[in-house]
N, C-alpha and C positions, 0 to 999 in steps of 0.2 A: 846306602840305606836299603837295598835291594831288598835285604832278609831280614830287615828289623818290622817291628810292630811298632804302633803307637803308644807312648807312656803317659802318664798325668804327666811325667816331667817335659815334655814336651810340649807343654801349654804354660809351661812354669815362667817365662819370658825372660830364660836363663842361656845358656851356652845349648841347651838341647832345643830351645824355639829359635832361634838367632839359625844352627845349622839345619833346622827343620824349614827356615823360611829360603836361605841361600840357595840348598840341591834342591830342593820341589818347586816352590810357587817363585823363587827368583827366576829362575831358571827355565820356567816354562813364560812365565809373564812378563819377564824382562822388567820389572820393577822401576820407575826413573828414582824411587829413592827408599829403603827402608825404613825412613821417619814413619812416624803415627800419620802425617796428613801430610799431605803434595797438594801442589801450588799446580792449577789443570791450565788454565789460562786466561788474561786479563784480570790477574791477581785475586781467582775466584779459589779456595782450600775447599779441598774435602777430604772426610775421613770415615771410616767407617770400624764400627767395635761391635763386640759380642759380648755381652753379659752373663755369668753365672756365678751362683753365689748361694751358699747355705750356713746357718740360715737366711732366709730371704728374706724376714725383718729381724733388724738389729737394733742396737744404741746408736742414734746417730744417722738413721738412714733407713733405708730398703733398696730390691734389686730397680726399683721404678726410678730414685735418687739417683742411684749410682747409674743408672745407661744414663742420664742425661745432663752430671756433672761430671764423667768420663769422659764422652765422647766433646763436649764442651771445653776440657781444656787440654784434648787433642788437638783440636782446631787450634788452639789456644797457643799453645808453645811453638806453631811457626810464625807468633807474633799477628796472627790474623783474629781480627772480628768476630766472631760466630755468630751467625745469623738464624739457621734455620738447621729444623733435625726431623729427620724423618725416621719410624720406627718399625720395628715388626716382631710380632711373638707369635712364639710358639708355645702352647698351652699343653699340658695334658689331661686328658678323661680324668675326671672328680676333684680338678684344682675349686677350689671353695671362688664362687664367684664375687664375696665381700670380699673378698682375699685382692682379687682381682680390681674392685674398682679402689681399695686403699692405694695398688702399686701406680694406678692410673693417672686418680689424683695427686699422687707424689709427684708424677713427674708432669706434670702442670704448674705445680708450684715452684719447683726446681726449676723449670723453662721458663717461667715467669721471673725467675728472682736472676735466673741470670739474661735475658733480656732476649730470650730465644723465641723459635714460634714451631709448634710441632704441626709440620703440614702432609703427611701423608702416611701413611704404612699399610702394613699385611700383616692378618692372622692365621696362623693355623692351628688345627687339633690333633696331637696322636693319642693313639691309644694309652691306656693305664699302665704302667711300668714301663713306656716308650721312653720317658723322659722324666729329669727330676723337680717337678712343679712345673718351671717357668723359665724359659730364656727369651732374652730379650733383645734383638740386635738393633742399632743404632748408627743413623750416617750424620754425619756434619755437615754443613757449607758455611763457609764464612768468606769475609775481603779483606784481605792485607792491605794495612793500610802503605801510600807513596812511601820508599825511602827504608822501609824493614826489610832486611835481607839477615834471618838469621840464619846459621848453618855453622856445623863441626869446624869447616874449613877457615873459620873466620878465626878459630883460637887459638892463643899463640901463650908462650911461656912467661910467666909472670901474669897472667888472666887467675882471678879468685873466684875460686866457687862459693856460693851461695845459696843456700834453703831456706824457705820460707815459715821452720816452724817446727815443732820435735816429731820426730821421724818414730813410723811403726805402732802410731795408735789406731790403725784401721785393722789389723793384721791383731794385739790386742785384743778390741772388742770382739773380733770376727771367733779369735779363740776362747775369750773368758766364754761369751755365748753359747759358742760351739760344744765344750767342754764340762758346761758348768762351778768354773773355777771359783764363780761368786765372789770376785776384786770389789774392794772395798776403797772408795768411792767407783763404782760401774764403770769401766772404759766407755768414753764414745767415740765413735770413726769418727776423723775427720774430712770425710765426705763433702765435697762441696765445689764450685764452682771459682775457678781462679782465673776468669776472663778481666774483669776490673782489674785486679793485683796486677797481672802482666799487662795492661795498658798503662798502667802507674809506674813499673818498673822500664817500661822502653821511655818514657818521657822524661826520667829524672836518673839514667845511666848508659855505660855504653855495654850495651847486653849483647854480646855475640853468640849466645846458643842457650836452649832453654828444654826442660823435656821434665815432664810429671812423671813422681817416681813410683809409679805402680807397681807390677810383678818383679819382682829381681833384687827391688829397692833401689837407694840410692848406689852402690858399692857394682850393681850391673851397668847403669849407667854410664857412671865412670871409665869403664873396660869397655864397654863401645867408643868412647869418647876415645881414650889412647889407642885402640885398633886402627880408627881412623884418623890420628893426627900423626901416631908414632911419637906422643909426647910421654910424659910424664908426669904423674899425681901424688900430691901428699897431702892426706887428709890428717889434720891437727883432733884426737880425741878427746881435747881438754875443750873443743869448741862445737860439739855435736849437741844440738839441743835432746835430752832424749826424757820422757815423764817417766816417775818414779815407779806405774807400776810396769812398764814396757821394762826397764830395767828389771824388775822383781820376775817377769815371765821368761825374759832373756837366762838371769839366773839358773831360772828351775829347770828350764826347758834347753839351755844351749843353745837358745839360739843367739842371732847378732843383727840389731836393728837396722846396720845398715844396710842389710838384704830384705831389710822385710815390707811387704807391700803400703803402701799409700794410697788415699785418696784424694787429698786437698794437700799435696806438697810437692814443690819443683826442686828442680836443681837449676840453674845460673849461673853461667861462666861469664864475667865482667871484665871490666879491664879501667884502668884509670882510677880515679878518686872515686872510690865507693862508700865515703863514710854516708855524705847526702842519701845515695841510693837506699840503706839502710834504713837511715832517719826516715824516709817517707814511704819506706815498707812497714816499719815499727807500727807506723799508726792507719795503718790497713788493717782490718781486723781477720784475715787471712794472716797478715806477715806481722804480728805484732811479737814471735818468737826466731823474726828473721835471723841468721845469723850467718858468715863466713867461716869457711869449716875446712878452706883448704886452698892448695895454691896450683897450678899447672909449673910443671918446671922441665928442665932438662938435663938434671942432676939425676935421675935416677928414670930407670925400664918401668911402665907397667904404674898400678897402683897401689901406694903406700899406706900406711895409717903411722903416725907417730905418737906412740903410745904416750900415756901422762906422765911415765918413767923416763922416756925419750928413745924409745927404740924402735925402729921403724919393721911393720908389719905387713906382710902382703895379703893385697885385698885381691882374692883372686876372682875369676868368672866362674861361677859353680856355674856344673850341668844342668842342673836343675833346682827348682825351691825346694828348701827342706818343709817346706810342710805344703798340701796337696791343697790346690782351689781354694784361694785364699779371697780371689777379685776373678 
């Protein structure tokens, strides 16, 4: 990377941030894991995220929401608690200060609803055309609770995967907004906090690995998961929950939901009798579009899709998101 520059795709949390993170900051920091949140000691998780997002209120949310049902089900998917969140912004010259105490309040309500406590941060100011409104950075702590050990390493062939709900309505709204598309009925993110959901789902199955499918979507996820097992994936396309108009923008637009960003949706690698597990996500109001959308196997390299025709398709690592700053 000697002679390269930095791209937008390199923030895309695709094949270009994965090797952006390996040669630079693995490599100088020695990383103990490239998960979203590590386990520091006496079962105490932190994480820390960066916010940017335009625009900054949407359907469904703002960027004050998102830093702190983000970084909450960071913590969140190593099976840990999250307890507390500390924040910091960065403002710039003639950001509208109502502006300001909406994002404020947002995420008071957000820490409230998910059962958090914002106990510290830093602000700063730059200049006018330094920056775009508002970034927001965001760290977690939370406790794992005895007996959780989830990890890639636990997943083995014949493990179902598992999403909480139709894939690509954040990504959606971020664009009808963005764009002006004017979707009929209005996309809303699904934005939100899935700390409860994943205490519901470690109690009622056997969850060996969990991760929120933000940048990349679900289809990046997946290609970390076989890098690091060396196994194999086949996503069933007749079982992907996905809403009618995320389909209609997919359409117009070429894209494919299953790359496309999230806010309130995992993915879940299971094993064992999962119909239960299902039953008692249904009636979460998070996982009430739970569904089983695929299997790990050892019949085939890499990640599949099996079309509704029945032909299997590869779900590759792109370098980057097709569309720029999305979350």
């Amino acid at each position: 990377m000697k002679n390269e520059i930095i791209t937008l795709g390199h923030g895309s949390g695709a094949g270009l941030t994965r090797k952006l993170i390996e040669e630079i900051f693995d490599k100088n920091f020695k990383l103990p894991t490239l998960d979203d949140a590590v386990e520091i000691e006496n079962r105490i998780v932190v994480t820390t995220d960066a916010h940017v997002i335009k625009p900054i209120f949407f359907p469904g949310g703002d960027i004050g929401k998102l830093s702190v049902t983000g970084t909450v089900n960071d913590v969140s998917m190593s099976g840990a608690i999250p307890k507390y969140l500390l924040s910091a912004f960065i403002i710039e010259e003639g950001f509208k200060i109502s502006d300001l105490k909406k994002i404020v309040e947002s995420m008071k309500n957000a820490a409230e609803e998910a059962g958090v406590h914002i106990i510290a941060g830093d602000t700063k100011v730059v200049e006018k055309g330094k920056a775009d409104g508002i970034y927001i950075t965001t760290t977690g702590v939370g406790f794992l609770p005895d007996g959780v050990h989830l990890s890639s390493k636990n997943i083995k062939s014949g493990d179902k995967i598992i999403v909480n709900g139709t894939l690509g309505d954040h990504t959606v709204t971020i664009i009808n907004a963005r764009e002006n598309l004017e979707l009929d009925p209005t996309p809303q993110s699904d934005c939100t906090s899935l700390n409860e959901l994943v205490q519901l789902m470690l109690k009622n199955g056997e969850i060996k690995f969990l991760r929120d499918a933000t940048r990349g979507g679900v289809a990046t996820i997946l290609n970390e998961v076989i890098e690091e097992t060396g196994l194999g994936i086949i996503v069933e396309e007749n079982t992907i929950p996905i809403k009618d108009a995320t389909q209609a923008v997919c359409g117009l637009l070429g894209l494919d939901a299953l790359y496309m960003a999230n806010e309130g949706k995992l993915v879940s690698f299971a094993s064992g009798e999962t119909s239960n597990l299902i039953a008692e996500m249904k009636k979460h109001e998070h996982g009430k579009d739970s569904s089983i959308i695929g299997e790990v196997t050892t019949e085939v390299k890499g990640v599949y899709l099996r079309t509704s025709i029945g032909g299997l398709r590869p779900l590759l690592m792109l370098e980057s998101d097709p569309l720029p700053r999305i979350c």
